[in-house]
N, CA, C and O of each residue as an XYZ file, in Angstrom:
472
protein
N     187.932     14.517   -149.762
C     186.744     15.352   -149.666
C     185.630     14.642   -148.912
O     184.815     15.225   -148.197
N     185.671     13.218   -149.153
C     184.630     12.689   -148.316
C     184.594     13.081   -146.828
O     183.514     13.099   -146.239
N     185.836     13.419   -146.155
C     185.821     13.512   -144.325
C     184.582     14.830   -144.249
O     183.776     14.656   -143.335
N     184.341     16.187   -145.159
C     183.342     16.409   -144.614
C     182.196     16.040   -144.125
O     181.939     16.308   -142.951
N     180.711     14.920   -145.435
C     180.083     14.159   -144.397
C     180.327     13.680   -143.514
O     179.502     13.710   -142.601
N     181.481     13.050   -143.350
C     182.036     12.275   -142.089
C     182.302     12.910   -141.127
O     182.390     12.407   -140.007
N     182.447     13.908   -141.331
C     182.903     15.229   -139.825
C     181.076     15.326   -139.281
O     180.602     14.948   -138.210
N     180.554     15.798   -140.150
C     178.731     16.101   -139.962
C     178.275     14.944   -139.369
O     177.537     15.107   -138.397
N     178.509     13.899   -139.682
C     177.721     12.506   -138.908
C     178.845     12.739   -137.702
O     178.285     12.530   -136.626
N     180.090     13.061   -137.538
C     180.428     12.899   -136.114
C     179.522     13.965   -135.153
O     178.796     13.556   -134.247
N     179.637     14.971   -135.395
C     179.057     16.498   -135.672
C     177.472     16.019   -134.866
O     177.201     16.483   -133.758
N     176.827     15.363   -135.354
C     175.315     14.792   -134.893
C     174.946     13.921   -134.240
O     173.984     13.858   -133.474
N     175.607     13.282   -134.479
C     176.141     12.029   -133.475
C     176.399     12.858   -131.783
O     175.666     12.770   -130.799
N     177.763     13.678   -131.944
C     177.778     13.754   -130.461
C     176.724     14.684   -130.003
O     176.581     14.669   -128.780
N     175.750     15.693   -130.812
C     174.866     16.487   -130.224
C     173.724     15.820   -130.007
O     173.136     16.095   -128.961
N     173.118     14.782   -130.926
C     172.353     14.118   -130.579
C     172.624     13.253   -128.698
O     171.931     13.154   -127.686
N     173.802     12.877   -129.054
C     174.130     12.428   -127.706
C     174.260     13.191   -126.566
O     174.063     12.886   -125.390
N     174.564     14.067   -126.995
C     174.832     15.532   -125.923
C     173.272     15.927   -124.977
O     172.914     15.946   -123.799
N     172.719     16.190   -126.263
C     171.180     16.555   -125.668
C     170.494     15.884   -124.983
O     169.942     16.316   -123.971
N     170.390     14.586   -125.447
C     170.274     13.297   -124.969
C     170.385     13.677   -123.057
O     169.395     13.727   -122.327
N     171.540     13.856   -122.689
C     172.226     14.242   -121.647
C     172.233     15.606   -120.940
O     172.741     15.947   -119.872
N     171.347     16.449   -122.071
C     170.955     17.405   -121.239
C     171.984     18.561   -121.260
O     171.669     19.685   -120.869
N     173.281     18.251   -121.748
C     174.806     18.946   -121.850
C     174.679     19.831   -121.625
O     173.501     19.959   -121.292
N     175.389     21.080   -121.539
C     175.776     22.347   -121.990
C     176.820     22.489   -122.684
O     177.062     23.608   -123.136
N     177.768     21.317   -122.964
C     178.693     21.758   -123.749
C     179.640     19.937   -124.305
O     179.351     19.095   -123.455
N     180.102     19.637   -124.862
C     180.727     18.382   -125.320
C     182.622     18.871   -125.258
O     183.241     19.240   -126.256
N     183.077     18.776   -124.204
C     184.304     19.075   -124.011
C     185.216     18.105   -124.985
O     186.217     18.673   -125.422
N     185.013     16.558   -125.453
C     185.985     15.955   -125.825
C     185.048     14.520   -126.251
O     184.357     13.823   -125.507
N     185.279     14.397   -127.549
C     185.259     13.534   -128.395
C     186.382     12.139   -128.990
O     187.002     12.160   -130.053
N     186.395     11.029   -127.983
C     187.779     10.047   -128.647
C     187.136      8.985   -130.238
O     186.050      8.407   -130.202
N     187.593      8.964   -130.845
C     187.324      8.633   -132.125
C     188.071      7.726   -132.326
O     189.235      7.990   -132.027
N     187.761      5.994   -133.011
C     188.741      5.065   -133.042
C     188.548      5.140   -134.887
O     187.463      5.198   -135.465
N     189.731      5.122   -135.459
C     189.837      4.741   -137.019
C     191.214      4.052   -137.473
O     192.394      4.204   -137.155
N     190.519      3.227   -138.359
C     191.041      1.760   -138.615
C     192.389      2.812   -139.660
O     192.327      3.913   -140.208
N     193.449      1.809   -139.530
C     194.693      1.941   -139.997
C     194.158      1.742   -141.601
O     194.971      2.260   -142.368
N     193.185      1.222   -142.196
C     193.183      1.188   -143.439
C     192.214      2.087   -144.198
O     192.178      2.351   -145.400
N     191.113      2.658   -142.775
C     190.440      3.735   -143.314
C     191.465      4.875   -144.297
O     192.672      5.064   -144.145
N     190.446      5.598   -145.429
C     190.655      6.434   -145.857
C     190.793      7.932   -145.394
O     191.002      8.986   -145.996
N     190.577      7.572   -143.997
C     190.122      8.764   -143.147
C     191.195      9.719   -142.864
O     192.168      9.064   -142.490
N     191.532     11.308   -142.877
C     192.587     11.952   -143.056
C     192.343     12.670   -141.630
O     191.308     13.331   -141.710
N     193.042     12.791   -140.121
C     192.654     13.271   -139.020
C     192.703     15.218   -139.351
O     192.066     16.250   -139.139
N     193.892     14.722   -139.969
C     193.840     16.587   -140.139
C     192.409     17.347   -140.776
O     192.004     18.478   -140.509
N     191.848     16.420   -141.621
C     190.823     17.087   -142.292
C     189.991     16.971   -141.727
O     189.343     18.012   -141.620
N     189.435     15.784   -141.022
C     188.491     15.710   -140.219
C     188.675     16.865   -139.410
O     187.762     17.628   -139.728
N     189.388     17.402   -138.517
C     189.945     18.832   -137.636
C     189.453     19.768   -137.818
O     188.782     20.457   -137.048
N     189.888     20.015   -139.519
C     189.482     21.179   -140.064
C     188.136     21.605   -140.523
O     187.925     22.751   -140.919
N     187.142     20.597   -140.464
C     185.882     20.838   -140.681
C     185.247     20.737   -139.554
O     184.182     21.338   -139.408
N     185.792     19.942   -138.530
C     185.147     20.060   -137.316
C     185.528     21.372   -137.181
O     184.506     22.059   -137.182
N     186.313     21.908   -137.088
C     186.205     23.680   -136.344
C     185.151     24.539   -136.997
O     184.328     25.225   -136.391
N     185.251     24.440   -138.093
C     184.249     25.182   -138.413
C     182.139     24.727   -138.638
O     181.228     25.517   -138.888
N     182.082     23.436   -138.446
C     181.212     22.986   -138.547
C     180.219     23.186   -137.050
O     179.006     23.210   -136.842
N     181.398     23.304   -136.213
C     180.915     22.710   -134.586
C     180.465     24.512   -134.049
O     179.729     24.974   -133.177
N     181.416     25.143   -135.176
C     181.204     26.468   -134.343
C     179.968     27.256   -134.506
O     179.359     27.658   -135.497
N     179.734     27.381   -132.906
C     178.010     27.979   -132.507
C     176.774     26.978   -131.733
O     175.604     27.243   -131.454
N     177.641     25.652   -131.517
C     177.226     24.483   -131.308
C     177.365     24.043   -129.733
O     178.040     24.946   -129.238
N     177.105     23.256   -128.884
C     177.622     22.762   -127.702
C     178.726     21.774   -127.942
O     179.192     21.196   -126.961
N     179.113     21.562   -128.933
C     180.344     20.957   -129.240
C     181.663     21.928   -130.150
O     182.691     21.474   -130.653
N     181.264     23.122   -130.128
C     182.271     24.281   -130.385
C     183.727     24.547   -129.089
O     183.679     25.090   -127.985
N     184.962     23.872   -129.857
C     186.244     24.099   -129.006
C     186.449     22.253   -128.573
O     187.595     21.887   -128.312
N     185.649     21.522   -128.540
C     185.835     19.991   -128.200
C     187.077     19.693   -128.928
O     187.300     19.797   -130.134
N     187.742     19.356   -128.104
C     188.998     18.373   -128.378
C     188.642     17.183   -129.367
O     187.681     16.622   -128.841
N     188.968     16.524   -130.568
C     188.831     15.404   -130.998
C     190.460     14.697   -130.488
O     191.594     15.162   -130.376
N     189.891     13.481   -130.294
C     191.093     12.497   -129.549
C     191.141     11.628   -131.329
O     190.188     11.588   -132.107
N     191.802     11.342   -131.441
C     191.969     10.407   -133.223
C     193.175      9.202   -131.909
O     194.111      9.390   -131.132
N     192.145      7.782   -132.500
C     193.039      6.591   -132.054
C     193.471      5.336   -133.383
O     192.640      4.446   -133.563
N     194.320      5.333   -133.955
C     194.460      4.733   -135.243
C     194.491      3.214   -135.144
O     195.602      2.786   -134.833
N     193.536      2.279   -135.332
C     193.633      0.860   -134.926
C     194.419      0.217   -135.837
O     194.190      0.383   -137.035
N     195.408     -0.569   -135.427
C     196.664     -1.310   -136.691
C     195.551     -2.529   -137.281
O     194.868     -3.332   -136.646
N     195.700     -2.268   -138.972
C     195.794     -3.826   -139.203
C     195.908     -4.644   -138.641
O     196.956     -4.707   -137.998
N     194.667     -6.072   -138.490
C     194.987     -7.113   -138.275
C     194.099     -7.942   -139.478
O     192.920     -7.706   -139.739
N     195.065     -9.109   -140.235
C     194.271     -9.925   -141.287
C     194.081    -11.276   -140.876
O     194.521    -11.802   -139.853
N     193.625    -11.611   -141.461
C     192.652    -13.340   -140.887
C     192.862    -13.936   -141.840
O     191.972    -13.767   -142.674
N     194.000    -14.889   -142.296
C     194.093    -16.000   -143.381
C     192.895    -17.097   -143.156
O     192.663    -17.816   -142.185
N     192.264    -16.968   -144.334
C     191.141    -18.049   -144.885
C     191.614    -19.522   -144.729
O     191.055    -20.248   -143.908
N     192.667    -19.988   -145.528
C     193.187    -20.871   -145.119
C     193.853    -21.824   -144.096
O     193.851    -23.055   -144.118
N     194.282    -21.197   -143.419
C     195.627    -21.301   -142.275
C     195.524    -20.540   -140.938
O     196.404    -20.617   -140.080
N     193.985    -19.527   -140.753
C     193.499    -19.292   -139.589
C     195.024    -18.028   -138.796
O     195.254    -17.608   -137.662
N     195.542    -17.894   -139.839
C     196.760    -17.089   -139.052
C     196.768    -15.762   -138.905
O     197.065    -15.173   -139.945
N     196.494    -14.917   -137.759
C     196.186    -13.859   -137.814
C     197.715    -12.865   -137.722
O     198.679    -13.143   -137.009
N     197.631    -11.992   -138.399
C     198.679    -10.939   -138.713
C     198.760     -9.725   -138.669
O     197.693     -9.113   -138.623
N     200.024     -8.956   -138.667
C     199.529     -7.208   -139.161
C     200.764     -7.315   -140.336
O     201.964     -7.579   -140.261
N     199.844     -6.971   -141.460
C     200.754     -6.892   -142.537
C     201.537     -5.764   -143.116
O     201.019     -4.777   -143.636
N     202.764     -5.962   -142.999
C     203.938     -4.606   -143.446
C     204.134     -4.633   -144.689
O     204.163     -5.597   -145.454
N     204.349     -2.919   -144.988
C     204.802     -2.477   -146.176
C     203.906     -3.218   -147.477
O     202.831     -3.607   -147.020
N     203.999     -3.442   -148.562
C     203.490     -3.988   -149.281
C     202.945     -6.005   -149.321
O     202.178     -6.681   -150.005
N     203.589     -6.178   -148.532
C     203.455     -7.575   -148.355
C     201.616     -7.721   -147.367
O     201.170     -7.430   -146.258
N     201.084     -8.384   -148.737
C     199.755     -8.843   -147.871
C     199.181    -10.202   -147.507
O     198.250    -10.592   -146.803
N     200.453    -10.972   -148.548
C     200.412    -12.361   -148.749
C     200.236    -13.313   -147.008
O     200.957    -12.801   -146.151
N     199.668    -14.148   -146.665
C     199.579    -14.842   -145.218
C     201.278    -15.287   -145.366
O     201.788    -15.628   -146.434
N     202.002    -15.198   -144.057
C     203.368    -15.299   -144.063
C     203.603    -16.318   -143.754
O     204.722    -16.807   -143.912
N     202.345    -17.103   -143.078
C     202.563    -18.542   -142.755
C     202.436    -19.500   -144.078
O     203.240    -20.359   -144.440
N     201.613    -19.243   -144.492
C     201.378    -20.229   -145.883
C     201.145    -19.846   -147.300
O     200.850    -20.501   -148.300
N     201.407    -18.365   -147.043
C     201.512    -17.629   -148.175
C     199.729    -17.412   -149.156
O     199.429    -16.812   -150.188
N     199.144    -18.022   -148.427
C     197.940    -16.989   -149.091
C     197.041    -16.069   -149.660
O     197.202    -14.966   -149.139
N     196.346    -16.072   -150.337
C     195.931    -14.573   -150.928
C     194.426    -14.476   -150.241
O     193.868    -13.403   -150.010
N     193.854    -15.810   -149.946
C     192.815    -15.331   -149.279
C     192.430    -15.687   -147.744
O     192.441    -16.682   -147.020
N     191.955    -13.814   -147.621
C     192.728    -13.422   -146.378
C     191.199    -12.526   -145.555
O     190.746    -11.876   -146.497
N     190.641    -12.350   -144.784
C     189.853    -11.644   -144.162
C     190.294    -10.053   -143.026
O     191.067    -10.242   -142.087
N     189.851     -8.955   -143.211
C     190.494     -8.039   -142.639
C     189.639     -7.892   -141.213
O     188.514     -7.444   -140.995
N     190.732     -8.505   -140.267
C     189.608     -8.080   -138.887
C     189.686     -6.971   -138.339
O     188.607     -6.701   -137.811
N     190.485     -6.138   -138.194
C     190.227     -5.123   -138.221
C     191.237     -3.847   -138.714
O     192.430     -4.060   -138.930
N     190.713     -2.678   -138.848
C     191.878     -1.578   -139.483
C     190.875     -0.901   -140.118
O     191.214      0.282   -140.091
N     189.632     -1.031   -140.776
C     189.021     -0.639   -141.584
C     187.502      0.581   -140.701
O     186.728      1.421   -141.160
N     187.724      0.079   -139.485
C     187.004      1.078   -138.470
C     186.617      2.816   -138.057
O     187.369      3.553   -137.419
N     185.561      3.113   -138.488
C     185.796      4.567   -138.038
C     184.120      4.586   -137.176
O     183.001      4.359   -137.637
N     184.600      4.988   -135.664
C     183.411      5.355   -134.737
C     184.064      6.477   -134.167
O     185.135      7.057   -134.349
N     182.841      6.631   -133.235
C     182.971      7.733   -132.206
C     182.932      6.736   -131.089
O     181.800      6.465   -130.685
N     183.826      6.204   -130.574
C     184.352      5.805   -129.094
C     183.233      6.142   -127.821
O     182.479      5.302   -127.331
N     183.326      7.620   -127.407
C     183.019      8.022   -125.928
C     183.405      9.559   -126.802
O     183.960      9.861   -127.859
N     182.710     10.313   -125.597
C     181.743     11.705   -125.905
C     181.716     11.781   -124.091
O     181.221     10.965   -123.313
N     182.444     13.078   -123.793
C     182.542     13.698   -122.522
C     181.823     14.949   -122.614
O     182.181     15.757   -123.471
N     180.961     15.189   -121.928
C     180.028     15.854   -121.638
C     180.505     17.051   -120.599
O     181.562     16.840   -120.004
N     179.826     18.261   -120.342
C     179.707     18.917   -119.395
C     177.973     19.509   -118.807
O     177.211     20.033   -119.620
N     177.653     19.355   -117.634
C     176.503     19.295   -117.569
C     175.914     20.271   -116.577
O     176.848     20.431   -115.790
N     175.125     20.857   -116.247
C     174.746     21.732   -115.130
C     175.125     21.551   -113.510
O     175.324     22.391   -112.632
N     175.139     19.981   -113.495
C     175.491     19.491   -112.327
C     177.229     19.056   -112.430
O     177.586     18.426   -111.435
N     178.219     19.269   -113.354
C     179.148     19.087   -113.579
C     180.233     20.495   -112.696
O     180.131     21.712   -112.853
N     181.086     19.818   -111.905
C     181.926     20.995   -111.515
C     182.217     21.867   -111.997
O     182.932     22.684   -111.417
C-alpha cells in the first residue's frame, strides 16, 4: 500500500520538473529501484494511471530499472551480490556487512515534449 505515496512523489516530481521546462506533455519517465526495495512495479503502474490522468504526464511510459544487490563486508572489504538466502560475506564469512546498493528508488531522467519539440 505504501507505492501509492510513492507513485504521488513520482507524480510531482516529474510535473514539477515538467513545468520547470515549460512541457506540454512528459512522454516517459525511467525509474531506477534497488533489488531490495519494497517497491512493487506493477503497483506503482496502477496508480500512476490513474493518478497522472488529466495531467501533462497522463499516458507516460514508466521505464522500471531493478538495481542488483551489492554488499560491502565490514571486515574483509569484499564486495558481493548475495544469492538466495545466504547473506553471510563468502570470503570470510561475516555478518557484518554494509549494503551498497539495491535499496534505491529515484526517478532517473524525465523526457519531455515541448512546443519547440517535433
Amino acid at each position: 500500500m505504501h507505492e501509492l505515496p510513492v507513485t504521488e512523489s513520482i507524480l510531482e516530481i516529474s510535473l514539477r520538473a515538467a513545468q520547470a521546462q515549460n512541457a506540454r506533455r512528459i512522454s516517459d519517465i525511467y525509474l531506477k529501484i534497488g533489488q531490495w526495495s519494497t517497491i512493487v512495479d506493477d503497483s506503482i503502474q496502477f496508480y500512476w494511471d490513474t493518478l497522472s490522468e488529466g495531467t501533462l504526464a497522463q499516458g507516460a511510459t514508466l521505464h522500471f530499472e531493478r538495481i542488483p544487490t551489492l554488499l560491502l563486508c565490514l571486515d574483509c572489504a569484499h564486495s558481493y551480490h548475495p544469492t538466495g538466502e545466504q547473506l553471510l560475506c563468502p570470503q570470510c564469512g561475516s555478518a557484518r556487512l554494509h549494503v551498497h546498493q539495491g535499496e534505491e528508488f529515484q526517478v532517473e531522467s524525465i523526457e519531455i515534449e515541448t512546443d519547440e519539440s517535433p
